[in-house]
C-alpha positions in Angstrom: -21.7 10.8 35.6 -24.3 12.5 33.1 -26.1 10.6 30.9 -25.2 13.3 28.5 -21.6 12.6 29.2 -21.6 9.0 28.7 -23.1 9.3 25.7 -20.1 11.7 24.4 -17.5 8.9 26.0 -19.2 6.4 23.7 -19.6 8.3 20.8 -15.9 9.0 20.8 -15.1 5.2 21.6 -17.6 4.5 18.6 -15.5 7.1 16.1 -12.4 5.9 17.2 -12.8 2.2 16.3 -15.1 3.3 12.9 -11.8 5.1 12.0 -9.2 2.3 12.9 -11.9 -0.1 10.8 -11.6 1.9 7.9 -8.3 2.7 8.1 -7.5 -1.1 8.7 -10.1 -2.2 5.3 -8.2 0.7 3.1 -4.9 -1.1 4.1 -6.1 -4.8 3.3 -8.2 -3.5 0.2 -5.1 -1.6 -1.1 -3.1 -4.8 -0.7 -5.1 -7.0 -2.2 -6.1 -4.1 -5.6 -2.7 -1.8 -5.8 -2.1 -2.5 -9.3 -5.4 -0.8 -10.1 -5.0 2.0 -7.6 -1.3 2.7 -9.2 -3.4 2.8 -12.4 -6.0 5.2 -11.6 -3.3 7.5 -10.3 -1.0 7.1 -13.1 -4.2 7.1 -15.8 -5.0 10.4 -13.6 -1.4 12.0 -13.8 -1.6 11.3 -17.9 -5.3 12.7 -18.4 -3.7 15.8 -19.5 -2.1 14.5 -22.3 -4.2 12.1 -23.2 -7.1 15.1 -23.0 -5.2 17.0 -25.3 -5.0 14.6 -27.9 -8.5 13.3 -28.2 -10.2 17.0 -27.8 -7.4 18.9 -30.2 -5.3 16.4 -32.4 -8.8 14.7 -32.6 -7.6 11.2 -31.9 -9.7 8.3 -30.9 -10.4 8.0 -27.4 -8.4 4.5 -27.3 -5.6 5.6 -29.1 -5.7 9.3 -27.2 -5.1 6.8 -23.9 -2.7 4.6 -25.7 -0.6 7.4 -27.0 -0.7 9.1 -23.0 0.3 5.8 -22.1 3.3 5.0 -24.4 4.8 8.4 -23.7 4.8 7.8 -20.0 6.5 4.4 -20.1 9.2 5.9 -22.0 9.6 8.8 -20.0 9.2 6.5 -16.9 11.4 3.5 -18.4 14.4 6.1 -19.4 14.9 7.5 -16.1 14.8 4.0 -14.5 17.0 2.5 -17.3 19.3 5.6 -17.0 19.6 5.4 -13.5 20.2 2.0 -13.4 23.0 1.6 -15.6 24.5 4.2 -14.1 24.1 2.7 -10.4 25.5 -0.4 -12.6 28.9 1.9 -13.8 29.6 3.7 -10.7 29.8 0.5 -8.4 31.5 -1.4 -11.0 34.1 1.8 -11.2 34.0 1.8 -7.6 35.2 -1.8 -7.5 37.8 -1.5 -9.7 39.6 1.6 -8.1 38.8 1.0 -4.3 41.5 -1.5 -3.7 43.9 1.2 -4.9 42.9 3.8 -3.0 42.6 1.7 0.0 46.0 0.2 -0.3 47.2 3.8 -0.4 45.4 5.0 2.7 46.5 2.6 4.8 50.0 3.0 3.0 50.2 6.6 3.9 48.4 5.6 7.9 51.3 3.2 7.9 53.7 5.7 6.6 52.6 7.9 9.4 53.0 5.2 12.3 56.3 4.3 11.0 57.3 7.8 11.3 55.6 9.1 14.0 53.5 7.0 16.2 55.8 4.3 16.9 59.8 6.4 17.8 57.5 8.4 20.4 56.0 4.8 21.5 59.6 3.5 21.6 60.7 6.8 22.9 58.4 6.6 26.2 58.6 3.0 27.0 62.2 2.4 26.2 61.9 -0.5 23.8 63.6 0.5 20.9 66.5 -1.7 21.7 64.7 -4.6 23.1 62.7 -4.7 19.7 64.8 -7.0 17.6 64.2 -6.8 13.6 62.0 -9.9 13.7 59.4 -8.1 16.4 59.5 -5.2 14.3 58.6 -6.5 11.5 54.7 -7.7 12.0 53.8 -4.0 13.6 55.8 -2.2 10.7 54.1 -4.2 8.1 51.1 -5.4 9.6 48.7 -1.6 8.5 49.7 -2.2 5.1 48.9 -6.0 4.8 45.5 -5.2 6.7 44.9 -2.5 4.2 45.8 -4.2 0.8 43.4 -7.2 2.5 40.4 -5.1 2.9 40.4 -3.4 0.0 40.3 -6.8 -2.4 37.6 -7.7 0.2 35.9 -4.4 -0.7 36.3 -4.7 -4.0 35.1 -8.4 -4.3 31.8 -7.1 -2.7 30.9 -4.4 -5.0 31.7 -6.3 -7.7 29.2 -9.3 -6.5 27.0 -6.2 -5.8 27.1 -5.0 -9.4 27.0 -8.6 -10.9 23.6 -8.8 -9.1 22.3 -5.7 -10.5 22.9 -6.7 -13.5 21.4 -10.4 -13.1 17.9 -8.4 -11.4 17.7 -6.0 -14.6 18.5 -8.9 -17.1 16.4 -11.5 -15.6 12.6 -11.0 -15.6 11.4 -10.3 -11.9 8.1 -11.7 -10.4 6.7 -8.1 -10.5 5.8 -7.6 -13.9 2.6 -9.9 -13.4 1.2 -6.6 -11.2 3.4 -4.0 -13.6 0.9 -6.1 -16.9 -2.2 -5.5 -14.8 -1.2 -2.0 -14.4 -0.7 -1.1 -17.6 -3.5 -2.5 -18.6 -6.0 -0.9 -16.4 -4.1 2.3 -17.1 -5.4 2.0 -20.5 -8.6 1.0 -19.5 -8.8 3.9 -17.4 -8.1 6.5 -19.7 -10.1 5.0 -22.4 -13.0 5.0 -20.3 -11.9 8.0 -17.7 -15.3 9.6 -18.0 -17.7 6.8 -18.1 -16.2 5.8 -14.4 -16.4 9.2 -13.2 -19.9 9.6 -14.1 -20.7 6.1 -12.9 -19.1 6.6 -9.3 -20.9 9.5 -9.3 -24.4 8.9 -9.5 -24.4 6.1 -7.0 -22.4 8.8 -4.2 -24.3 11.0 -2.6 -24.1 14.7 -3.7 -23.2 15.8 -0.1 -20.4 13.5 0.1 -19.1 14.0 -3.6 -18.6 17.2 -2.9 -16.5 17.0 0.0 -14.7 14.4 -2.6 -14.3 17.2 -5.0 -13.1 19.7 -2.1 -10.6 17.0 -1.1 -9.2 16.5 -4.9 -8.9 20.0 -5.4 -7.2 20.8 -2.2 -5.2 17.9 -2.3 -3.2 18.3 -6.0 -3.2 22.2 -4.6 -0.9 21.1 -1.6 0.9 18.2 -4.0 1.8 20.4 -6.3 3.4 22.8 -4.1 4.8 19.9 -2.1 6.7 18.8 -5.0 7.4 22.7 -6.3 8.8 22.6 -3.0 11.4 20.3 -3.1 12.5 21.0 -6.5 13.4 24.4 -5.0 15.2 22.9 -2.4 17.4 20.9 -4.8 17.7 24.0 -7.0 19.4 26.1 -4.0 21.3 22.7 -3.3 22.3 21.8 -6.1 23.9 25.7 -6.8 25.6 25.9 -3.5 27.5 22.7 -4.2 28.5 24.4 -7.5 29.3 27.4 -6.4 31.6 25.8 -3.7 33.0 23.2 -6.1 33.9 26.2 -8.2 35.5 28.0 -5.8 37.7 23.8 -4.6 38.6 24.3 -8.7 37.3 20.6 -8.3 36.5 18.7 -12.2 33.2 17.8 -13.2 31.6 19.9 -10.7 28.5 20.5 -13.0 27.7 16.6 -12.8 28.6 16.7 -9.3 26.3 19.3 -8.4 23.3 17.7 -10.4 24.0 14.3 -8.8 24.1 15.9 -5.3 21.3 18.2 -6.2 18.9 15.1 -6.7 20.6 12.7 -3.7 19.1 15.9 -1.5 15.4 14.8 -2.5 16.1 11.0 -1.8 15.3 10.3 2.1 18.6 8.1 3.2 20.7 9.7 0.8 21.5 13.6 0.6 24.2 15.8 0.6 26.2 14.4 3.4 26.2 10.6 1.7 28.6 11.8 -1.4 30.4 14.9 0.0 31.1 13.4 3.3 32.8 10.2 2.5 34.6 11.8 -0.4 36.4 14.1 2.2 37.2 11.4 5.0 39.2 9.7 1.7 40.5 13.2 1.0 41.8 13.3 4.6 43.5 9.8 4.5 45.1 10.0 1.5 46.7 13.6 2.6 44.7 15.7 0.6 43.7 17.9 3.7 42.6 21.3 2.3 40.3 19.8 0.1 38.6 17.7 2.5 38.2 20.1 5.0 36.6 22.5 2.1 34.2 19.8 1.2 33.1 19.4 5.2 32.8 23.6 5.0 30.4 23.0 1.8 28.5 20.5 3.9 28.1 22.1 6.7 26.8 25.2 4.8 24.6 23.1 2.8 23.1 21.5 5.9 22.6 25.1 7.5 21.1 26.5 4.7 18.6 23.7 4.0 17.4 23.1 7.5 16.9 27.4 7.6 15.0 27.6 4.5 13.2 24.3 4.1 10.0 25.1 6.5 9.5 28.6 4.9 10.1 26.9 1.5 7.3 23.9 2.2 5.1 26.5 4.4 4.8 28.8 1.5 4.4 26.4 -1.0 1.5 24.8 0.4 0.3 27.2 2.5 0.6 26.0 5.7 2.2 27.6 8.7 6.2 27.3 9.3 5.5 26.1 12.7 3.0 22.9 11.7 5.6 21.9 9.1 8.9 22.2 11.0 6.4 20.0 14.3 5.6 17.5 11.3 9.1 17.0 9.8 10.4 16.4 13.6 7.6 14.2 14.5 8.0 12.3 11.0 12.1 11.8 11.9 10.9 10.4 15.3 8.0 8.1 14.0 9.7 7.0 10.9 13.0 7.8 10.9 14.9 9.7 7.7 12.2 9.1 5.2 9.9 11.0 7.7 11.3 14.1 6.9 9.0 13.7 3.8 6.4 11.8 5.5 6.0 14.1 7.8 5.2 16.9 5.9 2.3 15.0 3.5 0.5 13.2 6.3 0.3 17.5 7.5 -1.4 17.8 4.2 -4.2 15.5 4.5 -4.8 16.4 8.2 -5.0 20.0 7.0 -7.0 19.0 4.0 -9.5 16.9 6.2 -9.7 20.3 8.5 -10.4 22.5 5.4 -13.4 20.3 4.0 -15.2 20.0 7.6 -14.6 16.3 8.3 -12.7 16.7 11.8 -15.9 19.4 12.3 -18.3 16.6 11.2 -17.2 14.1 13.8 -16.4 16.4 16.6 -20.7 17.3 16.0 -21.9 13.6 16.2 -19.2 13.1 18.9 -20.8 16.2 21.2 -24.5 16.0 19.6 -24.6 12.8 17.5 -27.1 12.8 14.7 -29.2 15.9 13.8 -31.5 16.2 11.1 
């Protein structure tokens, strides 16, 4: 072996484990400082506003960042209170109707047994007169009482389900120690906003503040699209559902839409977690046109998302469709359902290291090592 070549094999090993050390004291430093981290971001996603209000409403820096920071909790603490409460409603709703419509399903699967399933069963094996009335009577009943039984078992459970939602939002959880230290560095942050940036900047060097700079820019570029992205997805979901719902003469189909619409950005949830169980239900309790129009409405939703989603994300953040389609299938085999977003925004950051030369750096001190 070369002596040049060795020294590229240990270069490499040397890069590799300098990576896996820094990615391992990122991990340990985040977990042991996230509430300020949170803060920076959030102080960094309000710098707008507060901005605004300390350079043209002429506020005091302090109360510029206090202002910044009241309006997000509210914004922030209505959706979350909104949502809640209405997780809170639909399961308790749920609870309350389920053993009906249970009872009834299993009524009509009896119904259909009685009818059907078992004269062609007594037909073929002969039994009908070997059955006496006391035989028949555990099989002819038997669907309905396991039906009526598991829907009071179902309903039971949401209802303990609900009762605990209610009991975590009620009761004070052990997170609001790191949620204070948050929103206390938040206004810390953007009191202060400029006096760190100028700090952190004159003890990094210029060469690599710059490649900071490049990898800011870049990176709320390719964020910002990300998330224009998916908005656009939820749009086009959101008005097929609509326009299908419309055509099912189905009520409350502008709600539905909207609901379905934002299940579609959710990783475990989407489309196929509201419209599919509704038609299975539609199916058992006879309602068969409707439920096979709902699967149709699925099926086109799921066709039409997985054709336009990588040209969607590609143009948004200007990547190619290829890379993203590669990185949502390699995120749904790393990480499962919520790598179909992963995916995509570790793409991002591998692009965005490519773009400000750091893959270029270390493949130089791998081949060369250090130049002046």
């Amino acid at each position: 072996m070369k002596k040049e070549t060795a020294w590229i094999i240990v270069r490499s090993l040397i890069t590799v484990a300098a990576v896996a050390v820094v990615l391992w004291l990122i991990a340990v430093l985040f977990q042991l400082t996230y509430p300020f981290w949170l803060a920076a971001f959030f102080t960094w996603m309000l710098k707008p506003l507060s901005s605004f209000l300390h350079h043209k409403a002429r506020f005091p820096r302090g109360i510029a960042a206090l202002c910044a920071l009241l309006f997000g909790l509210s914004v922030v603490g209505g959706i979350i209170t909104g949502l809640t409460f209405l997780i809170i409603d639909g399961i308790q709703r749920f609870a309350d109707k389920v053993p009906n419509w249970t009872e009834q399903t299993f009524s009509n699967i009896q119904r259909f047994f009685n009818e059907s399933v078992l004269p062609l069963w007594q037909q073929i094996r002969g039994a009908a007169d070997n059955l006496s009335s006391g035989q028949g009577l555990p099989i002819n009943g038997g669907i309905s009482q396991i039906g009526s039984q598991l829907g009071t078992a179902v309903g039971q459970y949401a209802q303990r389900l609900a009762d605990a939602l209610t009991q975590i939002v009620l009761n004070v959880p052990t997170f609001l120690v790191a949620f204070l230290f948050i929103l206390i560095a938040i206004y810390f942050f953007g009191k202060d906003w400029e006096k760190f940036t100028r700090g952190a900047a004159h003890y990094i060097p210029e060469s690599v503040l710059s490649r900071l700079r490049a990898f800011y820019f870049s990176l709320r570029s390719r964020v910002f699209g990300y998330i224009r992205a998916q908005l656009i997805l939820m749009l086009i979901t959101g008005i097929i559902v609509f326009i299908g719902l419309s055509l099912l003469q189905v009520n409350g189909k502008v709600l539905l839409s909207v609901i379905v619409g934002i299940a579609e950005f959710l990783p475990y949830l989407g489309t196929g977690t509201i419209l599919l169980p509704w038609s299975l239900y539609l199916l058992l309790t006879g309602s068969i046109g409707l439920s096979i129009g709902l699967a149709v409405l699925y099926g086109i939703t799921m066709i039409v998302r997985q054709t336009i989603e990588p040209k969607v994300l590609s143009s948004s953040m200007n990547l190619n469709p290829i890379a993203v389609l590669v990185s949502m299938f390699a995120g749904l085999q790393l990480f499962g359902a919520v790598g179909l977003l992963l995916g995509p925004v570790l793409l991002v950051l591998i692009v965005i290291l490519i773009d400000i030369g750091v893959f270029r750096d270390l493949k130089q001190f791998i081949v060369h090592g250090f130049r002046d």
